[in-house]
C-alpha positions as a printed Julia matrix, in Angstrom:
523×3 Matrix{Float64}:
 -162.43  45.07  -10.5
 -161.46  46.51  -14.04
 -164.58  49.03  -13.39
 -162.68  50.02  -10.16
 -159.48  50.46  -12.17
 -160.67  52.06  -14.66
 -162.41  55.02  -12.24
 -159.22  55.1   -10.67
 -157.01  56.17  -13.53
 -160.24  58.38  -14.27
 -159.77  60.32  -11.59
 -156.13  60.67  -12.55
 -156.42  62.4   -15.75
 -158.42  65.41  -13.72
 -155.73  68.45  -14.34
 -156.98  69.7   -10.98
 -156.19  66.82   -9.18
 -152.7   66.36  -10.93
 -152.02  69.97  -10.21
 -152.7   69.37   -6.43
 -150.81  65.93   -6.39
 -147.68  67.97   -7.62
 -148.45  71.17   -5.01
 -148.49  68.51   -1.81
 -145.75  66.46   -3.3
 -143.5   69.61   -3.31
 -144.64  71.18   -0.08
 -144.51  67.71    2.0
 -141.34  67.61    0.55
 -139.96  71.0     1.51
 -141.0   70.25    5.52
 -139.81  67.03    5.42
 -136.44  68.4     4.24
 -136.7   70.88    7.3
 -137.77  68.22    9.81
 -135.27  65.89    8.59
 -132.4   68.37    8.54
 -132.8   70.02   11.88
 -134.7   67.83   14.04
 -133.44  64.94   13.1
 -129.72  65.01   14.19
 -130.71  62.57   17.27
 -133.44  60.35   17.27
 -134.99  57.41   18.4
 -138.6   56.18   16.67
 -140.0   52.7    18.01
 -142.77  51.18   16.73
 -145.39  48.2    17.45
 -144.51  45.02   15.61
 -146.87  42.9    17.36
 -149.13  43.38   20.49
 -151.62  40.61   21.46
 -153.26  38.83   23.89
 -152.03  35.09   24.97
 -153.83  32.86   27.5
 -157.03  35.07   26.79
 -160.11  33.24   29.11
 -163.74  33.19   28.31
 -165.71  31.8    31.13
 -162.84  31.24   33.05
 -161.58  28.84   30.5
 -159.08  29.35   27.28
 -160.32  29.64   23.98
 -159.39  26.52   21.79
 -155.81  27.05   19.87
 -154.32  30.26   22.27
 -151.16  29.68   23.73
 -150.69  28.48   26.92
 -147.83  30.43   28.22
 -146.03  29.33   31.41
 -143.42  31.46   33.05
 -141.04  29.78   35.7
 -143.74  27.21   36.16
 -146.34  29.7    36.67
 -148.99  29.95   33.96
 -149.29  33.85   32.9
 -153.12  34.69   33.54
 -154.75  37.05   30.97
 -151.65  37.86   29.3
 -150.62  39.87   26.48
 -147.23  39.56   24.02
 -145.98  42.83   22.85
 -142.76  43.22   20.43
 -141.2   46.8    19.7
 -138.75  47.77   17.58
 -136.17  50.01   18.86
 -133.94  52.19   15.74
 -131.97  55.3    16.13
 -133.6   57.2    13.19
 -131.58  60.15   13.71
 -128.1   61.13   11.69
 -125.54  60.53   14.55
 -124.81  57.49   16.89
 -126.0   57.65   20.53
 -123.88  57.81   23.28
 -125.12  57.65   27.07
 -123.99  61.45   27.35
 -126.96  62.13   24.61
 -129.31  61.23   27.28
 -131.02  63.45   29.7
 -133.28  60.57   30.62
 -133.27  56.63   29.75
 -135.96  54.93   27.84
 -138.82  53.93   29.32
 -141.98  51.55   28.21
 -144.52  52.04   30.22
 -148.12  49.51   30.0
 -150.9   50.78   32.1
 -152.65  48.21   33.44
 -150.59  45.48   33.3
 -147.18  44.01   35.11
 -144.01  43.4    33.15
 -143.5   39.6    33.77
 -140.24  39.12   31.51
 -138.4   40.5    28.49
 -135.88  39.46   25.66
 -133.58  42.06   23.69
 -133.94  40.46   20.22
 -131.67  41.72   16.7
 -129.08  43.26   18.84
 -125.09  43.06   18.41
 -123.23  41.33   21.05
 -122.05  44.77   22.8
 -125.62  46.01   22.74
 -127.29  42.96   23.5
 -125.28  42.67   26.31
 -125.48  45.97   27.9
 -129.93  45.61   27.6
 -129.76  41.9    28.87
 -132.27  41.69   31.74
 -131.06  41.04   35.1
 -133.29  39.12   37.28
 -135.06  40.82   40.15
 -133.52  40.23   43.44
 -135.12  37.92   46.06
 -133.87  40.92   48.62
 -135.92  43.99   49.74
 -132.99  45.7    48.05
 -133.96  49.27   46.6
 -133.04  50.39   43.09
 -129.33  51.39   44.63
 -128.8   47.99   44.85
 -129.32  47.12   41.01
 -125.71  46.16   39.36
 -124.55  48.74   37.21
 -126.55  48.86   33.81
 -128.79  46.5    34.51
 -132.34  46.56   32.8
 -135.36  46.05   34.97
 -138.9   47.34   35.59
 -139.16  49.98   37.95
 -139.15  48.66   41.88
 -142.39  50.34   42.58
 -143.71  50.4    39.24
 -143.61  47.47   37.76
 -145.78  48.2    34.43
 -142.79  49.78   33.08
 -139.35  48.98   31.28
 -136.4   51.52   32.04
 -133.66  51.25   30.11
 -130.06  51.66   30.93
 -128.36  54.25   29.15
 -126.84  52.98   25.95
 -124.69  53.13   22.7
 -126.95  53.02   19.2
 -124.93  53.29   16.37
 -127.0   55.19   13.42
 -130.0   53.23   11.78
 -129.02  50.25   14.02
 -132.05  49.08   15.91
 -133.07  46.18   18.52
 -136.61  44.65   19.32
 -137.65  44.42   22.86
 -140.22  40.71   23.5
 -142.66  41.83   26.74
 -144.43  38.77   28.24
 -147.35  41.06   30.31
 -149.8   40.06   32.8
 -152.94  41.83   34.22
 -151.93  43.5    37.26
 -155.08  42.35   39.04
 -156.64  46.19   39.68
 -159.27  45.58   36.87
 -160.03  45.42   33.18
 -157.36  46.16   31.41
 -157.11  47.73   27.43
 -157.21  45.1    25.16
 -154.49  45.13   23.52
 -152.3   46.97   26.0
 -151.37  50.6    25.69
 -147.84  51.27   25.4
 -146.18  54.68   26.53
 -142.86  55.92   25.71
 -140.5   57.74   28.17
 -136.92  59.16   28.35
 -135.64  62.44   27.25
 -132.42  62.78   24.18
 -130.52  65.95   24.97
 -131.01  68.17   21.14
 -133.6   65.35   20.11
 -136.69  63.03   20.66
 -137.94  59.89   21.22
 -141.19  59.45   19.12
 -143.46  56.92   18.46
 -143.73  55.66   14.27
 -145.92  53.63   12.69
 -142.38  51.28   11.5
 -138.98  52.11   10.4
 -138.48  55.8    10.31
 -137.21  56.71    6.77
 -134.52  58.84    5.76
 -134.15  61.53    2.95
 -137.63  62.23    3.11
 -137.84  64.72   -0.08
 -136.19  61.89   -2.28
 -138.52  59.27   -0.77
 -141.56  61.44   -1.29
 -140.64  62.43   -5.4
 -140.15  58.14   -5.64
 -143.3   57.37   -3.84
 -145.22  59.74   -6.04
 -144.09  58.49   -9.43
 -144.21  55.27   -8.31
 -148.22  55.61   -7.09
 -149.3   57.63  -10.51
 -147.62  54.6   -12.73
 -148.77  51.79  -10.42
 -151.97  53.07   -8.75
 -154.27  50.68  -10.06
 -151.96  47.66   -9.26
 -151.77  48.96   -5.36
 -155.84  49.76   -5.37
 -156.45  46.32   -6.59
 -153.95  44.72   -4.67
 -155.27  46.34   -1.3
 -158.89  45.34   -2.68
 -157.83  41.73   -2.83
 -156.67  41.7     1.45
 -159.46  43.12    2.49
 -161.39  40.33    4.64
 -164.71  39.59    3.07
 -166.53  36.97    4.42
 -169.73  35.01    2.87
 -171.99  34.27    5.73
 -173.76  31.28    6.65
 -175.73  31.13   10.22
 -175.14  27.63   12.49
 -172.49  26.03   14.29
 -169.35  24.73   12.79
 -166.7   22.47   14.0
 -163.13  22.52   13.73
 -161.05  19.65   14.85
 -157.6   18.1    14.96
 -154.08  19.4    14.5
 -152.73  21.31   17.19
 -149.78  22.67   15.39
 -152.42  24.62   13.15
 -154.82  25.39   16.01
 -153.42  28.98   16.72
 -153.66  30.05   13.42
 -156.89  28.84   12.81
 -157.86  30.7    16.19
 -157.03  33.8    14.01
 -159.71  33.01   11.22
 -162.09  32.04   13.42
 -162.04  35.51   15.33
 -161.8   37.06   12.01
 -164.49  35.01   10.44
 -167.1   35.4    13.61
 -166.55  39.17   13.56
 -167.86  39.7    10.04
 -170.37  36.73   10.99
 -172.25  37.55   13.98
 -174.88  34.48   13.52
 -171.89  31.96   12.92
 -170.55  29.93   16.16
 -167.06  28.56   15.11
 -165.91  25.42   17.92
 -162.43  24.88   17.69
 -161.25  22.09   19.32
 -157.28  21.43   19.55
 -156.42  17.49   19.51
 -154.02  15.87   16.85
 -154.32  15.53   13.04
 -155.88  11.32   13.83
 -158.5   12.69   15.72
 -159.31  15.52   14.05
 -159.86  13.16   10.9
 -162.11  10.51   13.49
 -164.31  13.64   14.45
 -165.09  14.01   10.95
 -166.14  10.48    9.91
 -168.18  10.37   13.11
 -170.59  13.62   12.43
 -170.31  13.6     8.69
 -174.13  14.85    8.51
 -172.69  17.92   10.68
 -171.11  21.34    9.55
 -167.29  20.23   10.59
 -163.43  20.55    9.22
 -160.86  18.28    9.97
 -157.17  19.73   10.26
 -154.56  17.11    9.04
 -150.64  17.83    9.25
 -149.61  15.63    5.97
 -146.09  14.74    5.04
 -145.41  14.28    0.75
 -146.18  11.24   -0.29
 -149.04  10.31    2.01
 -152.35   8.79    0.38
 -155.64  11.46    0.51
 -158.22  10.21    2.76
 -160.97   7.96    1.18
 -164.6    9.35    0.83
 -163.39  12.97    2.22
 -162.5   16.29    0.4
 -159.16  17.46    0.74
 -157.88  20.95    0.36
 -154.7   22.18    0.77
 -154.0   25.74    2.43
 -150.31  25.52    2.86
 -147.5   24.47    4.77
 -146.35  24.67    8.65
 -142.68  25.02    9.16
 -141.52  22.77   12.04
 -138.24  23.41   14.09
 -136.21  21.15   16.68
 -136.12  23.2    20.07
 -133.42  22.48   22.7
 -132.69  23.57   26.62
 -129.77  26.06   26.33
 -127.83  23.91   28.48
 -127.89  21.11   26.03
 -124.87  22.85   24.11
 -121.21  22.99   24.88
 -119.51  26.44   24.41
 -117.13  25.74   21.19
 -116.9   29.53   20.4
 -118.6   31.67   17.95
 -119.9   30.24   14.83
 -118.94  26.55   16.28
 -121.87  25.68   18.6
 -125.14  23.36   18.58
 -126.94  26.92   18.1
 -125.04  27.59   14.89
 -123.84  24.14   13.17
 -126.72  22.4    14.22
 -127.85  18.76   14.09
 -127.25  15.91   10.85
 -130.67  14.04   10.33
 -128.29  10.7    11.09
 -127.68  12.15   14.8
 -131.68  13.4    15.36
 -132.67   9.88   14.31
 -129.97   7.88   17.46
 -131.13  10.77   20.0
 -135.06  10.37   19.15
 -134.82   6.26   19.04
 -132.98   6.62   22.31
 -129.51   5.67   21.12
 -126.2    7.12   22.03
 -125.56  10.08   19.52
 -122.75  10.24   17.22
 -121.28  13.4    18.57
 -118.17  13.86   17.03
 -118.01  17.28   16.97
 -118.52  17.39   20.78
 -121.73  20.03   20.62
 -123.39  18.35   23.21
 -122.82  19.31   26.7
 -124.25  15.83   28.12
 -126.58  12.85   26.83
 -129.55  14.57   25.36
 -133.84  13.65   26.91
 -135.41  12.76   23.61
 -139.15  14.28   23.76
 -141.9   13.34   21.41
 -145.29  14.24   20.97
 -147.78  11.5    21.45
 -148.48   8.42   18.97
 -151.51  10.14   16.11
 -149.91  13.7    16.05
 -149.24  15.05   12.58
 -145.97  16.96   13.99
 -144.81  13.43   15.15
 -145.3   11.93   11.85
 -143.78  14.73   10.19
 -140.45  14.42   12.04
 -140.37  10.54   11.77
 -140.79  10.54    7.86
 -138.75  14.15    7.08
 -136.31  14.03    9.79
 -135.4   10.79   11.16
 -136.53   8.55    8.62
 -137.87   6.05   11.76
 -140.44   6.06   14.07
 -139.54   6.35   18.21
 -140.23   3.55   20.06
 -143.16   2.08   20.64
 -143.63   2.13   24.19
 -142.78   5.66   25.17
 -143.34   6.93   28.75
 -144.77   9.87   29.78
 -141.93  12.84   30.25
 -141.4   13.36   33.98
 -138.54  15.08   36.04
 -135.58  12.71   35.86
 -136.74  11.06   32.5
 -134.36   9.61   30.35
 -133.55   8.48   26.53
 -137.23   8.96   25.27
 -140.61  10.42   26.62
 -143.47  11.68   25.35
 -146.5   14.7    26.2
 -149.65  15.58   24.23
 -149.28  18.61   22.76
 -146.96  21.4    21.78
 -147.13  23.46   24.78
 -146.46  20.37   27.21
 -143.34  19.5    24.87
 -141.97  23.33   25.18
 -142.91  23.61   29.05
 -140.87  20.37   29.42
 -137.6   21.33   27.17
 -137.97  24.88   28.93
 -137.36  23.26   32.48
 -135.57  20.31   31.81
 -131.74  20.46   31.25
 -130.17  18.82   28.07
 -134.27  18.23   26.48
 -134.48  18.06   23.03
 -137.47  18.23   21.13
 -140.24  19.45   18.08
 -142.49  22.04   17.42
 -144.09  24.77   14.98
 -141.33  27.03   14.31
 -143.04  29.97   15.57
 -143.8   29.15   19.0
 -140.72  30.0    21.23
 -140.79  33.83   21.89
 -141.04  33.28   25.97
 -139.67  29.6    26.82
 -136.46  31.46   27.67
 -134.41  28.03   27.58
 -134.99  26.86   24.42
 -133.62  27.61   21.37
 -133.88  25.81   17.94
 -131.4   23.5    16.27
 -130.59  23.98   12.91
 -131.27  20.61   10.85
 -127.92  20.09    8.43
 -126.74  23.67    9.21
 -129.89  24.97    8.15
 -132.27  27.03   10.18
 -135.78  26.93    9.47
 -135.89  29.97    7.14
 -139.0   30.72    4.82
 -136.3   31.16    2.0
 -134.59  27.26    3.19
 -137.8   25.95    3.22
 -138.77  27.03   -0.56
 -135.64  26.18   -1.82
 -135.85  22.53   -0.48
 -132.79  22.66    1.69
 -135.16  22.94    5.51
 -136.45  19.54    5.14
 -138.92  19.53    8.17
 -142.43  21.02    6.97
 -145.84  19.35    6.35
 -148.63  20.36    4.17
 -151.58  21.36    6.21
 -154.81  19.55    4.31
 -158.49  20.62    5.64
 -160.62  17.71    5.07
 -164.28  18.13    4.72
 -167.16  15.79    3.92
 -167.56  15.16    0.24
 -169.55  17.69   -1.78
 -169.44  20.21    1.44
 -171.47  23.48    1.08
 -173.04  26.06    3.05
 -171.31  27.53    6.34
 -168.64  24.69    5.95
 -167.35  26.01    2.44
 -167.95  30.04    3.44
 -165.4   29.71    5.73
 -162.96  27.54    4.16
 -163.47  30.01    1.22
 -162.9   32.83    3.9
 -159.55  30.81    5.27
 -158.0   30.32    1.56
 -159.05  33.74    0.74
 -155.78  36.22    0.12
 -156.56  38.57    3.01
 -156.93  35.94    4.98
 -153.2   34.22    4.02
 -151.24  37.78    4.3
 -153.13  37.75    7.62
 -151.3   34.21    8.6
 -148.08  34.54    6.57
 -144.94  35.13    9.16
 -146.15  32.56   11.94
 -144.7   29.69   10.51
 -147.04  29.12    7.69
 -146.63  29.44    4.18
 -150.08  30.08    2.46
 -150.39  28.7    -0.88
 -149.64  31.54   -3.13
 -146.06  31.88   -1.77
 -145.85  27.94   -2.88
 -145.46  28.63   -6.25
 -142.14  29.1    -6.93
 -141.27  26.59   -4.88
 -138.44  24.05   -6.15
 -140.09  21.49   -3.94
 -143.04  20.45   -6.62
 -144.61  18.15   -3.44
 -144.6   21.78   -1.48
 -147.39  23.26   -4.27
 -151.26  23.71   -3.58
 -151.8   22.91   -6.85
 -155.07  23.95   -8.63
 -156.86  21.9    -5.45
């Protein structure tokens, strides 16, 4: 690395290469100036934040981990998740009159099953809510005034009505696609951009469009010279780098870490073409039986562990972080109190979670609760489970919990994550628990803060979110070979900026945690 570094600041002290640093500095200055000054009076840039596939099938049957996304009780088949972001990056507000032509988002190959307008005011929010599509052979006449809806006749595409957009504000659009059935599809989905600003355009960016692009370019120059070899090193260090080890390995047990280790397995198999990575989704218990049973075989165990309990005997534990855990809701769970003054915003004491989730009558003195809440648990050996019994409630549920049906009452239980969010999706006044970053399209539930507290990254750290686990990877003892490549691959720092963001905090952001229990340690 120093060697790297050290050719780096090398190539630096060339006069030519100073001298043509400075000459593109000043004339990528001058046309930004230009661009910015008289094309830039109205503008809208968008940008991909995420775009994915969900509910992917190989062999007709779903990779280990991947979502199971259900939409109105119908499971989405070969479906992607896309999220833009939406900013007027010009220098003066939008009004409707500003447009010759609304936005559209069009995705070739696929069908526009739903959408959420995300980081929008009120007004705005509002005026993009989606209207549902009615059950009528009703043309696009009949649509009620500003609605938002794909195209009757086209129904890859978004149209947008015409809108307000206040300078630099922005909004983020959340597309649940499907295959439209006419063939193989682009993986991920392409996304084209419609619409027509009158004096303006509508332009694609690869994130936030930036203002006062000479300033921004003299900074960014300065800043690179007297901290190049910091950013060449740093990018060095994310870059995914994988030591490979042909054979079969087996990864078992927590289902609230499943998705993410998905992620490194795709990653991990890509740079390893001879390596066959099983992952196979169950709970933290059996994930830990698998082990003990094949302890002659290349296998991981994924354990969701609270602080406090005892390492496993005979095993090798390492930590790789923590998963942030939320309390979900139905929307119709709350009572409307007014802004600032619902269940949304004020939340849940740990003294009222633990009567709802043991099936008592809640102390609901400040009347946020529209009716008597459905309690719903995951299943007896899940590591979420135990997390919210010893962080949250401070008691177990009940023993004898029955499985959650239509009509349940007090308590009932389901096996995994997705069943749990399915069930609180469909089933007025449900309450329930799950990894904080699994709600984007379960369009009737919404998390409960815990204490008034939402479960922020920034919370969390600070000790003041108090439902998170540590997420251990157990291995058998002295573990080599394809078994410690890839949990060297997993820990690796690419590997955690590749994670970070999806409710999971990798180790190195543990630091500086006040919560000492929160810390990977040296481990």
């Amino acid at each position: 690395m120093f060697e790297s570094i050290a050719d780096f600041f090398g190539g630096l002290s060339n006069g030519q290469m100073w001298a043509g640093a400075l000459v593109c500095a000043l004339c990528a200055g001058l046309m930004a100036f230009w661009l910015d000054r008289y094309q830039g009076w109205r503008r809208i840039s968008w940008s991909e934040v995420y775009n994915g596939p969900i509910n992917k099938h190989i062999n007709s049957q779903p990779p280990p981990g991947m979502w199971e996304i259900h939409w109105q009780g119908r499971p989405i088949s070969e479906g992607s998740l896309v999220i833009l972001e939406v900013r007027n990056s010009g220098v003066q507000t939008l009004e409707p009159e500003h447009f010759a032509a609304p936005v559209t988002f069009t995705f070739p190959g696929k069908e526009v099953v739903h959408f959420k307008v995300r980081d929008a005011g009120e007004p705005l929010e509002a005026a993009l809510r989606p209207v549902p599509p009615a059950r009528s052979a009703a043309g696009p006449a009949d649509d009620p005034p500003g609605a938002v809806r794909t195209a009757s006749r086209q129904t890859d595409t978004i149209v947008l009505p015409l809108f307000t957009l206040n300078r630099r504000e922005h909004f983020r659009l959340l597309v649940l696609l499907e295959d439209d059935g006419a063939g193989a599809a682009p993986k991920p989905p392409k996304i084209i951009s419609g619409g027509k600003l009158k004096g303006g355009r509508i332009k694609q960016t690869a994130g936030r469009a930036r203002r006062r692009w000479a300033t921004a370019i003299v900074v960014t120059l300065i800043v690179a010279l007297s901290l190049g070899a910091g950013v060449y090193a740093d990018n060095a260090s994310l870059r995914l780098d994988a030591a490979c080890s042909p054979g079969r390995l087996t990864v078992t047990g927590s289902t609230a870490f499943s998705p993410l280790a998905h992620q490194v397995k795709e990653a991990y198999e890509e740079q390893c073409r001879d390596t066959d990575v099983v992952l196979e989704a169950t709970n933290s218990s059996a994930g830990l039986d698998r082990l003990r049973a094949n302890t002659a075989a290349e296998s991981i165990a994924m354990v969701d562990t609270v602080a406090g309990q005892p390492l496993e005997r005979g095993l090798d534990a390492h930590r790789v972080g923590v998963l942030v855990y939320a309390v979900v809701a139905n929307q119709s769970l709350a009572r409307s109190l007014g802004p600032g003054e619902s269940l949304w915003e004020r939340g849940l004491r740990q003294e009222q979670l633990a009567q709802i989730f043991a099936g008592e009558e809640a102390d609901d003195e400040g009347g946020l609760l529209a009716d008597p809440p459905v309690a719903v648990v995951r299943a007896d050996g899940s590591g979420t489970r135990h997390a919210f019994e010893t962080r949250v409630t401070g008691r177990k549920s009940p023993a004898s919990v029955p499985p959650c049906a239509p009509g349940a009452t007090g308590v009932c239980s389901v096996g995994s994550t997705m069943e749990l969010l399915d069930y609180v999706n469909r089933t007025p006044n449900a309450i329930g628990y799950a990894e904080a970053d699994a709600l984007p399209f379960f369009p009737n539930v919404r998390t409960v803060p815990i204490n008034s507290t939402p479960p922020a990254k920034d919370d969390v750290l600070d000790g003041d979110y108090p439902f998170w686990a540590s997420e251990i990877l157990y291995t058998r003892a002295g573990a080599t070979g394809l078994t410690r490549n890839f949990l060297d691959f997993l820990r690796s720092r690419g590997v955690s900026k590749l994670l970070e963001g999806r409710g999971f905090l990798p180790c190195r952001e543990l630091r500086d945690s006040v919560v000492e229990e929160m810390r990977c340690g040296d481990g």
